[in-house]
N, C-alpha and C positions, 0 to 999 in steps of 0.2 A: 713554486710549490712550498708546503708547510714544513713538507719534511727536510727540504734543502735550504731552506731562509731561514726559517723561524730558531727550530729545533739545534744546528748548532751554537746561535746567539744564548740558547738556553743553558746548552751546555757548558759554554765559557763561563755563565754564572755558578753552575752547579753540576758538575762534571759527571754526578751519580744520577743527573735527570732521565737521561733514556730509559738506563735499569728501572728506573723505579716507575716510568710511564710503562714498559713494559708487562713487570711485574702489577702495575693496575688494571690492566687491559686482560691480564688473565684471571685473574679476579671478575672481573665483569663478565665474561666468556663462561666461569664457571658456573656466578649469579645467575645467568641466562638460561643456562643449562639445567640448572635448580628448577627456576621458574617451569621451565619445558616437561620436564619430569613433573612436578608435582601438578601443573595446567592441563597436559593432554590427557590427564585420566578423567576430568571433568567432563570433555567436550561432547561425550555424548551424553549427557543430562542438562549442561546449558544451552548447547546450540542445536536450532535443531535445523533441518531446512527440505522445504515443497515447494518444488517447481522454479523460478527463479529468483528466491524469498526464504531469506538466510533472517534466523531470529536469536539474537543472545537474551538468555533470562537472568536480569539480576539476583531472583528471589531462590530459581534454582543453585547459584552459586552461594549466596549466604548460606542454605545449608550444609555448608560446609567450610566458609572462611566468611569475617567480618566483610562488614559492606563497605569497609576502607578502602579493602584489595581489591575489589572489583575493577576497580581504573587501568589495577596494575594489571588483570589480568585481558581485560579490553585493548589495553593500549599492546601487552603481548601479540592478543588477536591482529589486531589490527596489521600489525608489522609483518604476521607470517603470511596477511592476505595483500601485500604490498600496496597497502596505502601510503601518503606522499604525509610529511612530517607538518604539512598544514592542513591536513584534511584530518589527520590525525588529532590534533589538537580541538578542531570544527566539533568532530563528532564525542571526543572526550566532553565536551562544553557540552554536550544535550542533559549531562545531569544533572546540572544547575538548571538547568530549563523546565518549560512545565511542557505537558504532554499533549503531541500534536504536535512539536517543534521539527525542522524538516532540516536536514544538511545534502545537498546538495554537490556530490563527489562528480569525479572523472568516470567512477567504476558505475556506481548507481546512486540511489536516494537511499537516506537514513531518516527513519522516524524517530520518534522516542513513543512508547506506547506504553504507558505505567511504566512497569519495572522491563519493559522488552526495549534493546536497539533492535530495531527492523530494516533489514537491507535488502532492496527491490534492484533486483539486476534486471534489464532489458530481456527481456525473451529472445532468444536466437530464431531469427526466423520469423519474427512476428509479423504479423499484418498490417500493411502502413493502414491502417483502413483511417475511414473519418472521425472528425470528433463532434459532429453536426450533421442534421440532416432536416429538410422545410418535408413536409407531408403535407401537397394539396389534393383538395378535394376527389380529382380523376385521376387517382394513383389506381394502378394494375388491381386488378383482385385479388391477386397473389404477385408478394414484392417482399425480396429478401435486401437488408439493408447488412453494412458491414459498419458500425460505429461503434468506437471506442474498443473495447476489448468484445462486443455483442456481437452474436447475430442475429440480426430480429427477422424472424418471418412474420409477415403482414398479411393476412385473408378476410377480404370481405364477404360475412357468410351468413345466415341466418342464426337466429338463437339454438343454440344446439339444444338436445333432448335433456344430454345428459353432458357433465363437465369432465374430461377426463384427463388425466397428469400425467406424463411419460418420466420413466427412466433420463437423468441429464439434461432434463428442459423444464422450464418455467413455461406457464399457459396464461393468459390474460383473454377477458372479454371485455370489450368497451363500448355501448350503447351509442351506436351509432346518429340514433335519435338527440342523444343530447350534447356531440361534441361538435365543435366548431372548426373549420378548419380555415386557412393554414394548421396543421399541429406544427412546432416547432421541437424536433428531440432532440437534446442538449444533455452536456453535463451540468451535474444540479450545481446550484451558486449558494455562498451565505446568505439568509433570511429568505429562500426558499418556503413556501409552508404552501400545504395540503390538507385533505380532510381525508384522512384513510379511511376508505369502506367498513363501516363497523362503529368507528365514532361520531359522536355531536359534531364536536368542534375541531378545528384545523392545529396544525401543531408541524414546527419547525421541520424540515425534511435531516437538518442533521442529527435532531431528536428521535425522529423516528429510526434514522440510523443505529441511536445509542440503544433506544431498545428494543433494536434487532440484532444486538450485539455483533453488528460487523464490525472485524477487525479494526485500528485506523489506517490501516497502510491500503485497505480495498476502499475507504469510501470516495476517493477518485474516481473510481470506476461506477459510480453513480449516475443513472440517463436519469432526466424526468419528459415527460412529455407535455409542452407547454403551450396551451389553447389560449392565446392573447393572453399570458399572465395568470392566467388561473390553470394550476395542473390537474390532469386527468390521469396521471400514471407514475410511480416511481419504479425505476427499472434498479432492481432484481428483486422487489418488495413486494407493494401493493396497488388496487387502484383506490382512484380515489370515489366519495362515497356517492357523489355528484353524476360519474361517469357509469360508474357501475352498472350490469345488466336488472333487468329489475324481471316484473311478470307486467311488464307494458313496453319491454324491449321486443323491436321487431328484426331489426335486422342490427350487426353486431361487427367489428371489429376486432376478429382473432389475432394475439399476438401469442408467439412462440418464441422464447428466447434461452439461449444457450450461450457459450461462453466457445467464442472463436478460435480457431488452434493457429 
């Protein structure tokens, strides 16, 4: 050990070394204690946290200390939430990164999102459910899938009268007439692109993420529904403008989707 090896060879050099390691070490303790005092009165304006989705805000803390100290006040964080002295360092290094960069812990995932570190902890209790699912043609008339964080109910049903939205669910219609099947539901990939209901032309799926301003720590949690390479659906968005019911859809493709516990 350090303290039986080292530490007397030390001493022989310099006989007041312990004292004065000592006397450092309380110093530091007291630094600590400073830090503590003056950091826990922040935490509830920088951090905030929903569900298992802890966010630190840079911009919140500047208003009140340079954007120097912010490391110092991260790297404080970090330590009371015991992370390990290289992960530590992993997630200090997203500030020099650009946004969208990912660190990859023991505990969870860290984003960097602007001025936010975003920490996604596992759900307790989550649902191992799929992260894929094939939709052929003599699928049930009613068929509940569990993928990814979804629950999608499936009803094959005639064009309804009237379109109507519940409480905690998203509704979808899909013109049965004009989709293909196998559908394949997937999480969406880079260069992904669709033509959302409403526009001309087609436009990247992580585009249309950007302005739906979903978070970036949720857009993982993105399905599309994919008819041989052309999509007909972005799941929690919109459809596309191809698939869409029109007043020459006959029968129809209900989807209902909610967010699985």
């Amino acid at each position: 050990m350090i303290r039986n090896s080292v530490i007397p060879v030390l001493e022989r050099v310099n006989p007041n070394f312990k004292n004065r390691l000592n006397r450092k070490a309380q110093r530091f303790d007291a630094q600590y204690a400073f830090l503590t005092y003056a950091f826990e009165k922040l935490i509830a304006e920088v951090v905030t946290m929903e569900g298992s989705t802890i966010q630190l805000d840079r911009s919140a803390f500047c208003k009140h200390y340079p954007e120097s100290f912010f490391e110092v006040f991260l790297e404080w964080w970090l330590h009371r939430k015991s992370f390990l002295g290289k992960e530590t360092e992993m997630i200090l290094g997203l500030a020099a990164s650009r946004t969208g960069s990912i660190v990859q812990t023991k505990q969870c995932k860290v984003y960097r999102d602007r001025e936010r570190w975003v920490f996604v902890y596992p759900e307790a209790g989550q649902n191992k459910a799929q992260t894929s699912f094939v939709l052929e043609a003599d699928f049930e008339d009613e068929t509940t899938l569990y993928i990814g964080v979804w629950k999608l109910q499936l009803r094959r049903t005639q064009k309804p009268a009237q379109f109507k939205q519940e409480a905690n669910q998203i509704r979808y219609w899909l013109d049965l007439g004009q989709i293909q099947f196998p559908i394949s539901i997937r999480p969406w990939l880079q260069g992904d692109r669709m033509q959302p209901r409403g526009m001309k032309g087609s436009k990247l799926v992580s585009d249309i993420m950007i302005d739906e301003k979903w978070p970036l720590h949720e857009k993982e949690k993105g399905l599309v529904f994919d008819n041989g390479g052309k999509l007909s659906l972005l799941v929690p968005f919109r459809e596309a403008n191809w698939a869409a019911i029109s007043s020459r859809t006959k029968t129809c493709l209900e989807l209902t989707v909610s967010q699985s516990v």
